[in-house]
C-alpha positions as CSV (number, residue, x, y, z in Angstrom):
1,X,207.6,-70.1,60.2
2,X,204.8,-67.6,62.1
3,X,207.0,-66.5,64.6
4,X,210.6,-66.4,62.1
5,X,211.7,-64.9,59.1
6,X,212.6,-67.9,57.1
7,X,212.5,-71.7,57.0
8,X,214.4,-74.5,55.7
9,X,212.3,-75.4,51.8
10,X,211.0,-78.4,52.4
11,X,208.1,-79.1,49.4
12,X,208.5,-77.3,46.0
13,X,210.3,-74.0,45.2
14,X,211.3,-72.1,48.1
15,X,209.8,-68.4,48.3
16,X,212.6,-66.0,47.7
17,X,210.9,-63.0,46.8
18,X,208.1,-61.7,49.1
19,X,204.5,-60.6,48.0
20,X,205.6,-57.1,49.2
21,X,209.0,-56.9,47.3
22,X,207.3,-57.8,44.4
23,X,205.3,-55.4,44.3
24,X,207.9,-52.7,44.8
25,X,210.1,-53.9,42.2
26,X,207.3,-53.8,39.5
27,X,205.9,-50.7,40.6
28,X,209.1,-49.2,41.0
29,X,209.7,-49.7,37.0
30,X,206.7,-48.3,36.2
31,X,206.9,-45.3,37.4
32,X,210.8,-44.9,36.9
33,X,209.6,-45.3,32.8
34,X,206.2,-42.8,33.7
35,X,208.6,-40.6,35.7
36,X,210.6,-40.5,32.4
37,X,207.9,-40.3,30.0
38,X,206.1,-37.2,31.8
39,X,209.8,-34.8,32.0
40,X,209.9,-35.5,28.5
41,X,206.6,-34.4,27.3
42,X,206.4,-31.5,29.2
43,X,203.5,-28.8,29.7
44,X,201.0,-30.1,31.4
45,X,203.0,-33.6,31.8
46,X,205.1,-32.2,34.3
47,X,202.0,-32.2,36.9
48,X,202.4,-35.8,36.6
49,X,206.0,-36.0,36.6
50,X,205.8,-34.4,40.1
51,X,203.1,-36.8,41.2
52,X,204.8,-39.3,40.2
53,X,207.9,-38.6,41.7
54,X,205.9,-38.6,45.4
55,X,205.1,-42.3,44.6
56,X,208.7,-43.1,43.6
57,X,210.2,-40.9,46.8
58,X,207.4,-43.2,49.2
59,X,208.5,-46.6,47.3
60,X,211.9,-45.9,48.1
61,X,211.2,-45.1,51.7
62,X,209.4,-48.1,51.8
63,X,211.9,-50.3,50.9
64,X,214.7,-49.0,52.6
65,X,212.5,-50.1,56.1
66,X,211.5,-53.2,54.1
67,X,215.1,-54.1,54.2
68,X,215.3,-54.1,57.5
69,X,211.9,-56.0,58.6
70,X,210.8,-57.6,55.1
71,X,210.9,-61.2,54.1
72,X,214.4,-63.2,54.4
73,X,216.3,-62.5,50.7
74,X,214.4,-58.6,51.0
75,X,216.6,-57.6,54.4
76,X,219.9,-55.8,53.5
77,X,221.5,-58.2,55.5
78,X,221.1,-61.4,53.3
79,X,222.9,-59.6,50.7
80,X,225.8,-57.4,52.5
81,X,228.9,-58.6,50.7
82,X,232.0,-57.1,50.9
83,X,234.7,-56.5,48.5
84,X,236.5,-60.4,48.9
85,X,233.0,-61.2,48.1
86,X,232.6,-59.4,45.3
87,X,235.7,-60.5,43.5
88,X,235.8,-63.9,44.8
89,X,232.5,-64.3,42.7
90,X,233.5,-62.4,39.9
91,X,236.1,-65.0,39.8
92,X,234.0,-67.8,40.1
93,X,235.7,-69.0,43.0
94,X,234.0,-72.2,44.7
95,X,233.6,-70.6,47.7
96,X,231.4,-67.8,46.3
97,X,228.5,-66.4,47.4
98,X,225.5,-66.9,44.8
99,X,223.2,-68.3,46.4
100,X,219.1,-67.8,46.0
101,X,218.4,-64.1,46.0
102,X,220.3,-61.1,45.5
103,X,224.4,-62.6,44.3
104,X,227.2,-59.7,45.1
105,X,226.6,-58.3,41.6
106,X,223.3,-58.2,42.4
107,X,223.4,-56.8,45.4
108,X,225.9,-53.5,44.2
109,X,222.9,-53.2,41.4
110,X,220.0,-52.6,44.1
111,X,222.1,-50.5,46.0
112,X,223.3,-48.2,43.1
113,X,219.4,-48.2,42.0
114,X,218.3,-47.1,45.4
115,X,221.0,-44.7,46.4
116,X,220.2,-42.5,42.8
117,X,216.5,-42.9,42.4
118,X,215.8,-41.8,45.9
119,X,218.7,-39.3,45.6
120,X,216.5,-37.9,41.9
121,X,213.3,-38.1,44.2
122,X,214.3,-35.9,46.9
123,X,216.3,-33.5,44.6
124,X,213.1,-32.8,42.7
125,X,211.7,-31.6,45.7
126,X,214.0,-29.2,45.3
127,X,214.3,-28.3,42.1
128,X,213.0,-25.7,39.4
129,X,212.6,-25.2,35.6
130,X,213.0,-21.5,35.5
131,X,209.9,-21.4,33.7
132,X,206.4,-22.2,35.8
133,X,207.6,-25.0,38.0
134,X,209.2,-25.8,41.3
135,X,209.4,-28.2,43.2
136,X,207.0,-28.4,46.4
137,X,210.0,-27.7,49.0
138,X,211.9,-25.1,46.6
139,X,210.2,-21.9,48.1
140,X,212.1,-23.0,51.7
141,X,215.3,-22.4,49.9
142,X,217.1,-19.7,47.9
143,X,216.8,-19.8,44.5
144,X,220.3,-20.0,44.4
145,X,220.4,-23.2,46.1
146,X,217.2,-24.8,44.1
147,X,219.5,-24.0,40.9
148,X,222.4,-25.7,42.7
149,X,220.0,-28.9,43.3
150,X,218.3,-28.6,39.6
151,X,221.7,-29.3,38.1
152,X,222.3,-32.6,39.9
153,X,218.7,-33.7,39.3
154,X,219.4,-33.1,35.1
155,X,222.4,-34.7,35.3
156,X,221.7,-37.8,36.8
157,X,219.4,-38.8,34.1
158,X,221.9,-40.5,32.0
159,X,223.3,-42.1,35.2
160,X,220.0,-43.9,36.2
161,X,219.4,-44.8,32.5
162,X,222.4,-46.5,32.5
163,X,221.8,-48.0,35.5
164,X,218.4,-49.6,34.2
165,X,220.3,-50.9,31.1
166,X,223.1,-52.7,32.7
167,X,220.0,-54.1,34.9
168,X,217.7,-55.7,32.1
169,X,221.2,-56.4,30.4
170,X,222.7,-58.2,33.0
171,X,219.1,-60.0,33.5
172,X,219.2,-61.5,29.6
173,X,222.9,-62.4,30.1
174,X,222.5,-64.8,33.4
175,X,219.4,-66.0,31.3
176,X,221.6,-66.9,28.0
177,X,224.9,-67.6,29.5
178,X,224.1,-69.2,32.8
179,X,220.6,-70.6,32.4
180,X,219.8,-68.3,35.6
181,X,216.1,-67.4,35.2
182,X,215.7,-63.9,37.1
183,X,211.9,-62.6,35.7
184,X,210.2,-65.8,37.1
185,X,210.7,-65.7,40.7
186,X,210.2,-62.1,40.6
187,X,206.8,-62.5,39.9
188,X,205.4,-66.2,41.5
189,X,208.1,-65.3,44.0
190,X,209.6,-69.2,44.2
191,X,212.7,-69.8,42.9
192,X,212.3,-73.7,40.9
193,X,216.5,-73.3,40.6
194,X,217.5,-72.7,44.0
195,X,220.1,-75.7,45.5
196,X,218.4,-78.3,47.8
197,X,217.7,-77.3,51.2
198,X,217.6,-73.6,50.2
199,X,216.2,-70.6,53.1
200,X,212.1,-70.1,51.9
201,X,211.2,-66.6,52.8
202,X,208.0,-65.9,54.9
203,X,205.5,-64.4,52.9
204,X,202.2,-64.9,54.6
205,X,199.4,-62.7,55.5
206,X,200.6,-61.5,58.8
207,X,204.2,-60.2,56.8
208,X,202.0,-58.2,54.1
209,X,199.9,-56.5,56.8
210,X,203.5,-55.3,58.0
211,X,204.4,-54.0,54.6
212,X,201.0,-52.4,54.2
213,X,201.4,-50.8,57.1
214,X,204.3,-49.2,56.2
215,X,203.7,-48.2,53.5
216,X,200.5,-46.4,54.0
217,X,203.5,-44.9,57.1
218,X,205.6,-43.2,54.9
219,X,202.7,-42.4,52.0
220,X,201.7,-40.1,54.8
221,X,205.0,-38.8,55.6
222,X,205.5,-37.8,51.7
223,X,202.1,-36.2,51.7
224,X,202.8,-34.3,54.9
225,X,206.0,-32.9,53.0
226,X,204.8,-31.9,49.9
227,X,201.6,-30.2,51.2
């Protein structure tokens, strides 16, 4: 298991869900809510809603290099599923992927979650409230094209609240419907539900020295940009 990303479970729950990936999931919702909270209260709040959009913006960067080097059910390999896929399991087909970690619903859900809160991140850098504030990167463009970026930033709001909803939604219904618990192994990080024989993920020390690294990588990088 030292030198590999997974092994066959052999005693207990297999580990699905890294230390690491746990961590960014949680944190991520957070400060997606905080994010939220700040815009809304304004004045002073918006300090903090630009603070917090940093962390967010490094999270994401985090994650997208976590899926490439992270524990076995984190890479974006494990759950790459093409269209087939995807409606072979919406039709419950045998043959199905739905294995531990992310299914093909799943999977469309982390990806859509990704793509727009990184996409809100970087466009705040951007971005302006014709008032006192601006973005950190918005003096290196026109004003014209801050304005242009603003708008997409407002407007995908409703998009990424949606999102969230159809997440915790979705969550309760594989819960209720399908006796799927979800929450659990995204905090102990073993999955009790998994079929026999299931992949474990590696999650030891030598795997969360990685992420650390990395992360403290592209903590710097933000800071470097918006200073």
């Amino acid at each position: 298991m030292a030198n590999g990303t997974a092994t066959q479970a052999s005693n207990g729950a297999p580990v699905v869900w890294d230390l690491p990936t746990r961590l960014f999931h949680w944190l991520l919702a957070i400060l997606v809510v905080a994010s939220f909270l700040c815009a809304k209260a304004g004045g002073n709040w918006i300090d903090w809603h630009f603070r917090v959009g940093y962390a967010i913006l490094a999270l994401i960067l985090f994650r997208l290099a976590w899926g490439f080097v992270g524990g076995h059910y984190a890479r974006f390999r494990s759950f790459l599923f093409g269209p087939r896929q995807v409606v072979a399991y919406l039709r419950g087909a045998p043959d199905a992927p739905g294995g531990p970690g992310h299914n093909p619903l799943g999977a469309l859900s982390v990806y859509a979650l990704l793509f727009f809160i990184g996409a809100q991140a970087v466009l705040g850098l951007f971005s302006n409230d014709d008032i006192a504030s601006e973005g950190p990167l918005a003096s290196m463009v026109s004003k014209s094209t801050s304005d242009f970026l603003t708008g997409p930033h407002l407007r995908n709001e409703p998009i990424l609240i949606a999102l969230v909803v159809l997440h915790v939604l979705a969550i309760a219904w594989y819960r209720v419907f399908r006796r799927r618990r979800l929450v659990g192994p995204m905090i102990t990080g073993r999955d009790p539900q998994a079929p026999p024989g299931a992949v474990s993920s590696r999650d030891d020390a030598r795997l969360r020295l990685k992420a650390l690294g990395i992360l403290v990588v592209v903590s710097i990088l933000v800071w470097l940009v918006v200073r």
